[in-house]
C-alpha positions, 0 to 999 in steps of 0.5 A: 502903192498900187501904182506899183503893183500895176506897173510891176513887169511879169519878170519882176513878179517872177523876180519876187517869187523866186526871192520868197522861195530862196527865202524859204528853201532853208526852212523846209531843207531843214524840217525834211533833214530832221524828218529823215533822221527821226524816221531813220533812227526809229528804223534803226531802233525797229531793226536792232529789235527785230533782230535782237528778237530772232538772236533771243530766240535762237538762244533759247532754242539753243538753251533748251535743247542743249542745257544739261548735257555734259559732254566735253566735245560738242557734236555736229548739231549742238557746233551747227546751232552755236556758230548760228547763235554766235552769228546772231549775237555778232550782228545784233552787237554790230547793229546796236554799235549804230547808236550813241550810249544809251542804257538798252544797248549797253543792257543788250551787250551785257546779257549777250557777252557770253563766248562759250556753251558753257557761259551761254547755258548759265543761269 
């Protein structure tokens, strides 16, 4: 067996090593992919909060500056603050729609299914 070792060229040592990293490749090719998807779901999850976070906001601002007020027509502030809160309930819905069924997301959707001021200022 030493004889071999000894007698082996430089190009077969090259020959061998190129083998064990062809056989390891795979290995690590797969770890990195399942560590980039993990990393990039948590990222998603960290986005829809955040932005979840700004929408609850929003509508709470717009909940307590326009509940109680009865007026058929809205003015131009309580139009100006409703399209932002519609804007923002759009995009938290279009940024929940990235994950497969999950419970929080369908929470999400139902607390925030509201289409007009007057669904919105309900209890």
């Amino acid at each position: 067996m030493c004889r071999i070792l000894i007698a082996a060229s430089p190009l077969d040592w090259v020959a061998i090593f190129a083998l064990i990293v062809a056989i390891v490749s795979p290995y690590v090719a797969r770890k990195t992919l399942k560590d980039a998807e993990e990393f990039w779901k948590q990222q998603k999850w960290f986005e829809l909060y955040a932005k979840a976070d700004e929408g609850y906001d929003t509508f709470e601002g717009y909940c307590t500056d326009y509940k109680g007020l009865n007026h058929p027509e809205m003015h131009l502030g309580q139009l100006e603050a409703w399209n932002d809160l519609m804007f923002l309930v759009r995009r938290v819905h279009s940024m929940a729609m990235v994950f497969p069924k999950h419970p929080a997301v369908d929470k999400l959707v139902k607390a925030t299914s509201f289409n007009t001021p007057e669904n919105a200022l309900e209890e």
